[in-house]
Biopython code that builds the backbone (N, CA, C, O; Angstrom):
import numpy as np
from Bio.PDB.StructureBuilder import StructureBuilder

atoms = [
    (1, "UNK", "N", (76.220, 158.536, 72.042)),
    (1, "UNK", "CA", (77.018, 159.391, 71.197)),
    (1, "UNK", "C", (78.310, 158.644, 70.884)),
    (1, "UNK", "O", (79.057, 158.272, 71.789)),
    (2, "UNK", "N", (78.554, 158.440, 69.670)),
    (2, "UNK", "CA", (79.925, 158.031, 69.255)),
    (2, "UNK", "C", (81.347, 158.821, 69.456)),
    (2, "UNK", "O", (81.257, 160.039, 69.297)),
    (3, "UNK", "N", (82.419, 158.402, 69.725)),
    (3, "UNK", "CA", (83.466, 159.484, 70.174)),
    (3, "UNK", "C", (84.518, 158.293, 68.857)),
    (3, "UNK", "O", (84.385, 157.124, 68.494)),
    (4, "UNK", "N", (85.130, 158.990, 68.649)),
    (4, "UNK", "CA", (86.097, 158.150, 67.549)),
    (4, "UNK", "C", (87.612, 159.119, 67.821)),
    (4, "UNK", "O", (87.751, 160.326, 67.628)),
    (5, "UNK", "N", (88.522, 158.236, 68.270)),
    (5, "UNK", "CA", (90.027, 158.503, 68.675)),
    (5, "UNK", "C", (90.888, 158.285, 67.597)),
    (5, "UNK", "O", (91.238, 157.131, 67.348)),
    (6, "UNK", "N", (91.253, 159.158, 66.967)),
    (6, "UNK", "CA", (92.440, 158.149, 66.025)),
    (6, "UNK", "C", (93.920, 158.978, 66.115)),
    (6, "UNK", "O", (94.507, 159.373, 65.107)),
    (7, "UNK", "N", (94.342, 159.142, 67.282)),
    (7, "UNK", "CA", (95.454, 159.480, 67.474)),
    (7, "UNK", "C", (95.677, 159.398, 69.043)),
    (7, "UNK", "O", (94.794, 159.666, 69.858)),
    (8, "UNK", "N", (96.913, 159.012, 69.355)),
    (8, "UNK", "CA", (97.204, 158.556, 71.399)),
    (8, "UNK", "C", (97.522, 160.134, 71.974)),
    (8, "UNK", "O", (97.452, 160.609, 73.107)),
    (9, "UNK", "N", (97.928, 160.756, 70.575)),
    (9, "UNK", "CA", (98.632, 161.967, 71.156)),
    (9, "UNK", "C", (98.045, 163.248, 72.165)),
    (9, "UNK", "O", (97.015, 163.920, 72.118)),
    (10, "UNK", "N", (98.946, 163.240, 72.874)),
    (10, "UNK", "CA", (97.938, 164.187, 74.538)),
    (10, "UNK", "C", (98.992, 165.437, 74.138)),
    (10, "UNK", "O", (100.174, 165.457, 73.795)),
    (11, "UNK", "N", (97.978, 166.460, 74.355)),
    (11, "UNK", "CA", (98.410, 167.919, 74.516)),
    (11, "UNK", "C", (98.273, 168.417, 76.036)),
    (11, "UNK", "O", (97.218, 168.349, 76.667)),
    (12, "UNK", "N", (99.319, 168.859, 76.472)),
    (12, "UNK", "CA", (99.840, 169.404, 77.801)),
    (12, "UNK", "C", (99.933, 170.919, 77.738)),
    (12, "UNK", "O", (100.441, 171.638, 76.877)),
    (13, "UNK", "N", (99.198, 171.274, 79.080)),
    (13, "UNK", "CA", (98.881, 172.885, 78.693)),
    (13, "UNK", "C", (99.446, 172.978, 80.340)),
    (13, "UNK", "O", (98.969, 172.211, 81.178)),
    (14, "UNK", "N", (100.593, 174.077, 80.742)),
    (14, "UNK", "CA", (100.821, 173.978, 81.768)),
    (14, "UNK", "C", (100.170, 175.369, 82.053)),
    (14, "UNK", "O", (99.978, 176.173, 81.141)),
    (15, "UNK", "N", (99.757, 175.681, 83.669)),
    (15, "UNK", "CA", (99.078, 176.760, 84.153)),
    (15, "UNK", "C", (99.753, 177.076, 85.722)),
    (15, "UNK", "O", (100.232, 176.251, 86.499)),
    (16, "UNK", "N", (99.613, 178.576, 85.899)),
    (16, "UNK", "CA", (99.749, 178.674, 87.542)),
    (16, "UNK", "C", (99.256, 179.736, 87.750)),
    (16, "UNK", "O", (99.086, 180.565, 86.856)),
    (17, "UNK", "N", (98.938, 179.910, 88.934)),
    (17, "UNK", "CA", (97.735, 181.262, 89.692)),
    (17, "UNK", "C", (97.933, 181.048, 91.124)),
    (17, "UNK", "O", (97.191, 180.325, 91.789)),
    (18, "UNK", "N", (99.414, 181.979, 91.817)),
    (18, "UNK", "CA", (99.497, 182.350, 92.747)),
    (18, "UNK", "C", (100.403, 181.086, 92.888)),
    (18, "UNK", "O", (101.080, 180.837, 91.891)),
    (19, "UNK", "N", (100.503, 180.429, 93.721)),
    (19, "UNK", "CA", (101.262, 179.930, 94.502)),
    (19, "UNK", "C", (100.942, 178.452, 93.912)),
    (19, "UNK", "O", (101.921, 177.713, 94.011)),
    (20, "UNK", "N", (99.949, 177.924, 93.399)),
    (20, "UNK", "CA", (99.407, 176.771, 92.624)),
    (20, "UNK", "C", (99.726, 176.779, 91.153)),
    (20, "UNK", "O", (99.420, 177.847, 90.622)),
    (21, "UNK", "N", (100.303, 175.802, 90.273)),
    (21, "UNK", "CA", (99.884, 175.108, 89.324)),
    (21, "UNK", "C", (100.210, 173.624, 89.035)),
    (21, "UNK", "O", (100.516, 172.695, 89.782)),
    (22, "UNK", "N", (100.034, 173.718, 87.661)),
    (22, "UNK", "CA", (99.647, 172.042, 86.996)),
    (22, "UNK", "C", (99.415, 172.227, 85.899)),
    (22, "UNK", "O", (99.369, 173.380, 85.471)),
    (23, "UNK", "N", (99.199, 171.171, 85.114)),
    (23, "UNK", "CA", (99.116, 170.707, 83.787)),
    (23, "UNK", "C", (97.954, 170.179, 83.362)),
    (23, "UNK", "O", (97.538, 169.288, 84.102)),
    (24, "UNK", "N", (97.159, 170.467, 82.246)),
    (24, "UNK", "CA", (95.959, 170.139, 81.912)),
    (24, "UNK", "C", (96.039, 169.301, 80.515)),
    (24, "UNK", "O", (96.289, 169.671, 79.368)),
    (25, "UNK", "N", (95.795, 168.302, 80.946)),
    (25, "UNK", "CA", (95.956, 166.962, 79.558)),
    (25, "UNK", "C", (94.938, 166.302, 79.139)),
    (25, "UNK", "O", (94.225, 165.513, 79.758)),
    (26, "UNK", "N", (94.861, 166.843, 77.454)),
    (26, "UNK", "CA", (93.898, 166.592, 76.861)),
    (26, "UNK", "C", (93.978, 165.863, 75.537)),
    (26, "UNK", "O", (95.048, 165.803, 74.930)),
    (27, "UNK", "N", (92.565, 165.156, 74.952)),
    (27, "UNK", "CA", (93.881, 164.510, 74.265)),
    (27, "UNK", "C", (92.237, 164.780, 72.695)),
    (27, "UNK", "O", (91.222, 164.294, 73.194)),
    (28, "UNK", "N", (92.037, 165.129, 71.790)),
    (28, "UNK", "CA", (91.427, 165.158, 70.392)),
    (28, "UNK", "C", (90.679, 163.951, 70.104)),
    (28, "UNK", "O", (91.275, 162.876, 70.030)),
    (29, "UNK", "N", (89.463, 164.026, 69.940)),
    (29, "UNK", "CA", (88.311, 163.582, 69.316)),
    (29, "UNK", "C", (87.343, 163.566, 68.188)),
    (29, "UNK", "O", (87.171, 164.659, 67.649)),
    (30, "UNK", "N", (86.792, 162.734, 67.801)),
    (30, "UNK", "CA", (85.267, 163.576, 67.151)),
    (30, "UNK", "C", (84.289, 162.608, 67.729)),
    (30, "UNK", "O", (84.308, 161.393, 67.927)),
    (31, "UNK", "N", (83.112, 163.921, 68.005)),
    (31, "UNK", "CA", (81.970, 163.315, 68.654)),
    (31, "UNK", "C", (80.472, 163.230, 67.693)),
    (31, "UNK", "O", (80.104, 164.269, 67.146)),
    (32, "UNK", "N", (79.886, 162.326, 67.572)),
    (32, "UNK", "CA", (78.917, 162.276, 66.471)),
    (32, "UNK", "C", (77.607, 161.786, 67.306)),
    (32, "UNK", "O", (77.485, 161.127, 68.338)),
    (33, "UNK", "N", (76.872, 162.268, 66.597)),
    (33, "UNK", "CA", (75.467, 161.358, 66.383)),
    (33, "UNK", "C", (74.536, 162.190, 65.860)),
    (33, "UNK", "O", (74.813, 163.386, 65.758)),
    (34, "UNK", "N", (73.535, 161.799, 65.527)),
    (34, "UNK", "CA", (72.419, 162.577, 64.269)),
    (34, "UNK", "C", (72.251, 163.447, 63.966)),
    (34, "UNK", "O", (71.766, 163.554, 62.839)),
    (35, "UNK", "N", (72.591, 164.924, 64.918)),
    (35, "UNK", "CA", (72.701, 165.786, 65.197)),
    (35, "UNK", "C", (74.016, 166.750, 64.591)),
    (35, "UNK", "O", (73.825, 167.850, 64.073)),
    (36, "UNK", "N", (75.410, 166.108, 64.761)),
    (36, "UNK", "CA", (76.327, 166.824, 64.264)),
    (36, "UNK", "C", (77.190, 165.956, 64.796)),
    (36, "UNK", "O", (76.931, 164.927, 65.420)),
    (37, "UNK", "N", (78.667, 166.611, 64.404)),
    (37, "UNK", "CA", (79.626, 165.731, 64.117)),
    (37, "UNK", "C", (80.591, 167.042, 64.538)),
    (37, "UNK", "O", (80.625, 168.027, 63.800)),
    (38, "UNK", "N", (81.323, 166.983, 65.704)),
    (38, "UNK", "CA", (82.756, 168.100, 65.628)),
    (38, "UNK", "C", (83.773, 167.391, 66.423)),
    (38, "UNK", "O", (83.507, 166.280, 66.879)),
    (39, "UNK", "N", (85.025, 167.999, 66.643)),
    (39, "UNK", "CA", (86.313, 167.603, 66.842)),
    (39, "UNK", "C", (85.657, 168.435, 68.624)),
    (39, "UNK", "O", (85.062, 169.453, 68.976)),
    (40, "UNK", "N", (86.426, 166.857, 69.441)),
    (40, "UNK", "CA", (86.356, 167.827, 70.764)),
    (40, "UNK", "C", (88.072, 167.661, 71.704)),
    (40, "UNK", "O", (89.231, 167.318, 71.473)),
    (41, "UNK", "N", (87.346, 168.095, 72.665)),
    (41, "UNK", "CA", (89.100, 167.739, 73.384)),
    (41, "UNK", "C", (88.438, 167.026, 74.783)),
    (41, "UNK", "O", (87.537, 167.589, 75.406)),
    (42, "UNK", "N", (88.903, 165.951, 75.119)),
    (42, "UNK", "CA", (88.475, 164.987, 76.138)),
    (42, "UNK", "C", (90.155, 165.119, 77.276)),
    (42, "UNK", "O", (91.345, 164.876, 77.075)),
    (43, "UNK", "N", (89.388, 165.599, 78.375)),
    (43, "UNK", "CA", (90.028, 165.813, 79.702)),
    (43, "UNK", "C", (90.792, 164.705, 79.832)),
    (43, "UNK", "O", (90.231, 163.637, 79.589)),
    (44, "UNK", "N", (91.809, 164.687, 80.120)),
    (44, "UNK", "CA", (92.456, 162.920, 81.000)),
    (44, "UNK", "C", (93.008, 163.260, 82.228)),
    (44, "UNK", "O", (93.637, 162.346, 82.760)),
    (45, "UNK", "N", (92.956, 164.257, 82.798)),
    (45, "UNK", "CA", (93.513, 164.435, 84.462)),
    (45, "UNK", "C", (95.049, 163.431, 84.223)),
    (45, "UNK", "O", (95.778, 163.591, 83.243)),
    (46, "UNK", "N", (95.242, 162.708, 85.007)),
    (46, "UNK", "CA", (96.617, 162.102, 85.033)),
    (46, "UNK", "C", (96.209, 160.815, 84.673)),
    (46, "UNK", "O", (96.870, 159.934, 85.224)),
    (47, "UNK", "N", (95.099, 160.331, 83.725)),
    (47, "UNK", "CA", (94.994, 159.317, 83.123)),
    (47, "UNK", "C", (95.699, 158.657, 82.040)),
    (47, "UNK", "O", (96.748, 158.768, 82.674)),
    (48, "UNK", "N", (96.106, 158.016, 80.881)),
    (48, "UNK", "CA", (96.705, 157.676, 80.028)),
    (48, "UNK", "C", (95.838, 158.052, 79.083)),
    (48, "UNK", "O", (94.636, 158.255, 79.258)),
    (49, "UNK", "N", (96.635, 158.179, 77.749)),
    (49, "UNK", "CA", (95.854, 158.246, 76.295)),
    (49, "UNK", "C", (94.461, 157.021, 76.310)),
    (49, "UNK", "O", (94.436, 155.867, 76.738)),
    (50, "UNK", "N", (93.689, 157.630, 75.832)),
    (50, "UNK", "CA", (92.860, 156.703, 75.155)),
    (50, "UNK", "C", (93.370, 155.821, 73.788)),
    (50, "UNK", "O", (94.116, 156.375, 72.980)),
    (51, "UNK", "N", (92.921, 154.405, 73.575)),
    (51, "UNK", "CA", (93.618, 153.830, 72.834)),
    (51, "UNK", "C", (92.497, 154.274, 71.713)),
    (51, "UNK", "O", (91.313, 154.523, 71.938)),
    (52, "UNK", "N", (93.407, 154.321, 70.024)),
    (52, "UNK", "CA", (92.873, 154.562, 69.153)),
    (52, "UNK", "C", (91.707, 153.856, 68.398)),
    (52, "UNK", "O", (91.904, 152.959, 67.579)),
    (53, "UNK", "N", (90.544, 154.306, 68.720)),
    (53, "UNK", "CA", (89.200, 153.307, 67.947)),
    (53, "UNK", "C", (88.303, 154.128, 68.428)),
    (53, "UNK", "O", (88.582, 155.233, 68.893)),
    (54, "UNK", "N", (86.842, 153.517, 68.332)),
    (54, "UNK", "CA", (85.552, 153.845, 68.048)),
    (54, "UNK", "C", (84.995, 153.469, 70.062)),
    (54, "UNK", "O", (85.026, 152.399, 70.670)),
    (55, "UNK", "N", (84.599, 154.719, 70.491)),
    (55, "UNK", "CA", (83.682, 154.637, 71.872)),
    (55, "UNK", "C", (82.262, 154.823, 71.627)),
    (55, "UNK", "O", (81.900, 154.959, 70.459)),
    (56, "UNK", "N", (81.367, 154.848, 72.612)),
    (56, "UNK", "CA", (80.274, 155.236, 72.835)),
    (56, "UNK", "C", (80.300, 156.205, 74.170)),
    (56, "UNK", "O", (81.079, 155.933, 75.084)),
    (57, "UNK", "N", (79.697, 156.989, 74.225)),
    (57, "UNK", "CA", (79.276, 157.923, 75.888)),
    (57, "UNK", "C", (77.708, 158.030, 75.842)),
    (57, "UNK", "O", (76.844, 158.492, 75.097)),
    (58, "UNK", "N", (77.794, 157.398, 76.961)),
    (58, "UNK", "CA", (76.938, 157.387, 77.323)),
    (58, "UNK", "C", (76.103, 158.434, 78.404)),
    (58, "UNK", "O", (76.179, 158.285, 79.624)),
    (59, "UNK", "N", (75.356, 159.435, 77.798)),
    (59, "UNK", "CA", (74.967, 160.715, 78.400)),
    (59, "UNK", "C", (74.389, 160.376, 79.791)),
    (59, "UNK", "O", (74.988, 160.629, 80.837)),
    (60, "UNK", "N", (73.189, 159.789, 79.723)),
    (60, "UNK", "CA", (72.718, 159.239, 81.159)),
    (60, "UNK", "C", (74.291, 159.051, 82.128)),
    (60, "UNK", "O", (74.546, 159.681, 83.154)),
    (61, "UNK", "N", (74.869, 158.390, 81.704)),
    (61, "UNK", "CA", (75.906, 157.911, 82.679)),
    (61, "UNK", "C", (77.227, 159.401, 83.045)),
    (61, "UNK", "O", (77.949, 159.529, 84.033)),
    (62, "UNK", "N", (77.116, 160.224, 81.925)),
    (62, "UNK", "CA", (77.785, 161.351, 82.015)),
    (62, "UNK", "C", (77.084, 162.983, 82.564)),
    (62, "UNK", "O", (77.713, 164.009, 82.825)),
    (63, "UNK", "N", (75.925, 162.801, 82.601)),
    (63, "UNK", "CA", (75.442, 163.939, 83.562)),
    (63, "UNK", "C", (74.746, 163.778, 84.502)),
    (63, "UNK", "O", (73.823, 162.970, 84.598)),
    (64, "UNK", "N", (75.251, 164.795, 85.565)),
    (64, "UNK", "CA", (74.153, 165.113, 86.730)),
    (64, "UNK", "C", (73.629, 166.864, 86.639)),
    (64, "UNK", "O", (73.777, 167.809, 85.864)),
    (65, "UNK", "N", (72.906, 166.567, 88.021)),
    (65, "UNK", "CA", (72.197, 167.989, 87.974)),
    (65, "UNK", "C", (73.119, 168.812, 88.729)),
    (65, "UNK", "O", (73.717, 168.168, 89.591)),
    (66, "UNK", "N", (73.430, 170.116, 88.661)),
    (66, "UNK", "CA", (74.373, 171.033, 89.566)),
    (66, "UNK", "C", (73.344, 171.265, 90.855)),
    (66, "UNK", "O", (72.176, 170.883, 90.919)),
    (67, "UNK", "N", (73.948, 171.852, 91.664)),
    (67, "UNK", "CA", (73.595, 173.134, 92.659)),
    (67, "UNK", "C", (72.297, 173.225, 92.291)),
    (67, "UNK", "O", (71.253, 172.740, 92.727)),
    (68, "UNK", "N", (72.613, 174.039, 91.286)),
    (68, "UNK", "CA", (71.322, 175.108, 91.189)),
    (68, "UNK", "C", (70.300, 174.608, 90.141)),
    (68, "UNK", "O", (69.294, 175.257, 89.855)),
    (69, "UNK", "N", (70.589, 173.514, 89.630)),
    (69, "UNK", "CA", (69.364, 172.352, 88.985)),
    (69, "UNK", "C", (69.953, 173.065, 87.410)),
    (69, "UNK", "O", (69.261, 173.611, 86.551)),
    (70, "UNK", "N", (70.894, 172.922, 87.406)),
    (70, "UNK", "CA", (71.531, 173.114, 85.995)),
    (70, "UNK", "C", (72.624, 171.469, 85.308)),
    (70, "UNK", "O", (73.396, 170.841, 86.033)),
    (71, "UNK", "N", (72.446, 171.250, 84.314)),
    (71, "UNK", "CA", (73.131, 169.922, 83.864)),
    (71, "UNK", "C", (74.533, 170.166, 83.558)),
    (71, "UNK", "O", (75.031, 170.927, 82.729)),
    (72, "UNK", "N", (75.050, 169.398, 84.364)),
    (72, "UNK", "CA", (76.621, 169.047, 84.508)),
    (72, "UNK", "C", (76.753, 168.346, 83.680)),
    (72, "UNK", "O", (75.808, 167.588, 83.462)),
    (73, "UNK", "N", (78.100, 168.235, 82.721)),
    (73, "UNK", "CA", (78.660, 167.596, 82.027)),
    (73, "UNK", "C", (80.052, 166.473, 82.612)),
    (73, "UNK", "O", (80.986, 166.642, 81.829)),
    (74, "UNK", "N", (80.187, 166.102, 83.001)),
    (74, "UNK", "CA", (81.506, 165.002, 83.427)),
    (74, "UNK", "C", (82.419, 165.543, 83.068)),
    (74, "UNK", "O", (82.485, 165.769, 81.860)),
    (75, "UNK", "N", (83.902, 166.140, 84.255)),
    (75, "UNK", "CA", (84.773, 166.643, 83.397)),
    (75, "UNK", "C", (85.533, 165.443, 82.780)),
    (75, "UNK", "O", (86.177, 165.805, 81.795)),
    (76, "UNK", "N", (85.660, 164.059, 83.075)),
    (76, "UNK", "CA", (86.580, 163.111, 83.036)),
    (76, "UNK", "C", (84.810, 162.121, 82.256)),
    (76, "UNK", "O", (84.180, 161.341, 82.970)),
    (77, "UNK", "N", (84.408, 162.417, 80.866)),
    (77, "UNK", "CA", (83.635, 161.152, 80.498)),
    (77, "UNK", "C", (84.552, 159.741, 80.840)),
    (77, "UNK", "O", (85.746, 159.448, 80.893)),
    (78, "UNK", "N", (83.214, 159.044, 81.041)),
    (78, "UNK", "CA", (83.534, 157.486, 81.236)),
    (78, "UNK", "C", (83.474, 157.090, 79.557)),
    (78, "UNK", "O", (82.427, 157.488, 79.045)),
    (79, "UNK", "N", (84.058, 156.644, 78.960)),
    (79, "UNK", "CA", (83.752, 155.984, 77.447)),
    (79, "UNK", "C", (83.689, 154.571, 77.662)),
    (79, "UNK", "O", (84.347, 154.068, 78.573)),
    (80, "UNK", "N", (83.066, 153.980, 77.021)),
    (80, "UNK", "CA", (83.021, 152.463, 76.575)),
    (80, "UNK", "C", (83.734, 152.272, 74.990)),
    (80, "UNK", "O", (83.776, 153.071, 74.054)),
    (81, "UNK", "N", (84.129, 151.229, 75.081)),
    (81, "UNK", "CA", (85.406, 150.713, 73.785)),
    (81, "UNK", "C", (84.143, 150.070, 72.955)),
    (81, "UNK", "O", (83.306, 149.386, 73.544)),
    (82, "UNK", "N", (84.072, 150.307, 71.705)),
    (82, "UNK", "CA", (82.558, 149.902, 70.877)),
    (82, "UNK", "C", (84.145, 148.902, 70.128)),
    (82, "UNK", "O", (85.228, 149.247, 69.655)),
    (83, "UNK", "N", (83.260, 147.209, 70.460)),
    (83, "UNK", "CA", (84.440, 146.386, 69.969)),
    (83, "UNK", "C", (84.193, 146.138, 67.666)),
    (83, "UNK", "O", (83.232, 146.225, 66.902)),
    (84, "UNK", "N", (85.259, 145.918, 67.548)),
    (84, "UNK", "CA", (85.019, 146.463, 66.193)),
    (84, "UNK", "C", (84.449, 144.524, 65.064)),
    (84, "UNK", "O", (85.057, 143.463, 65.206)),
    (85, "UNK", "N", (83.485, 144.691, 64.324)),
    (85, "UNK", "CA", (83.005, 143.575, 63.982)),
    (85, "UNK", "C", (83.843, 142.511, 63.464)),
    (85, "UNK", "O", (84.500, 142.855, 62.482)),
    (86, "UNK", "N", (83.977, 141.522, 63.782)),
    (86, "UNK", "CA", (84.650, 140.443, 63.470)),
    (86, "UNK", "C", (84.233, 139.358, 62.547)),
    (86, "UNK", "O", (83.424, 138.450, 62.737)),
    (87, "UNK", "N", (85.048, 139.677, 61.375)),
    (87, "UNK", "CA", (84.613, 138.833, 60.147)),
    (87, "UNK", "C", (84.263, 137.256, 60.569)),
    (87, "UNK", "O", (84.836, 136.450, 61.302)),
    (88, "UNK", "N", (83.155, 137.204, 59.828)),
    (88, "UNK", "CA", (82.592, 135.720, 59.543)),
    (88, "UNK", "C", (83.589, 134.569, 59.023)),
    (88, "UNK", "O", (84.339, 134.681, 58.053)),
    (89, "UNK", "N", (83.448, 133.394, 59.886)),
    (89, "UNK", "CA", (84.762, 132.456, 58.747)),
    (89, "UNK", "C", (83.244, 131.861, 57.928)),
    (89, "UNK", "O", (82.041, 131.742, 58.158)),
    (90, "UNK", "N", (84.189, 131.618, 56.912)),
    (90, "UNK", "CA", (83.795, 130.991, 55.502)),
    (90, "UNK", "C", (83.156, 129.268, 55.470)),
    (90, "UNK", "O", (82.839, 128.747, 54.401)),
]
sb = StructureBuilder()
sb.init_structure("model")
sb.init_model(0)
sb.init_chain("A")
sb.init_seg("    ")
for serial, (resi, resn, name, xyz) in enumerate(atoms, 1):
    if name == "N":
        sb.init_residue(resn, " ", resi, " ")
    sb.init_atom(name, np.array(xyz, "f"), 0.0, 1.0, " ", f" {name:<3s}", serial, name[0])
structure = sb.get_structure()
């Protein structure tokens, strides 16, 4: 699945419940492949922005099975950097 970044900018959502909180930082996407194409929001825990360009996710590498034999999604995908083609010299 293709993930395409074109902005560093992280949205900070602060939360608390009881005696606990924190901040949930996320940062805008679009995710594609043959199927459809939508805008998502990719988790970064206390990671840094993703730099702006073209990934791949790789599903195999992003799910397991739950508990109860239900498919988990990765809250933190791993992306790979899809390097961008480099013109031919002349």
């Amino acid at each position: 699945m293709r993930i395409t970044i074109t902005s560093t900018h992280v949205d900070e959502k602060k939360w608390e419940k009881g005696d606990r909180s924190g901040v949930i930082r996320t940062q805008e996407a679009t995710a594609e492949n043959k199927f459809f194409r939508n805008r998502v929001r990719l988790d970064l825990g206390k990671e840094p922005a993703y730099p702006v360009g073209e990934y791949e996710l790789d599903l195999e590498e992003n799910v397991s099975v739950g508990d109860f034999g239900d498919f988990k999604l990765a809250r933190k995908p791993k992306l790979h950097r899809v390097e961008a083609a480099k013109p031919k010299a002349a």
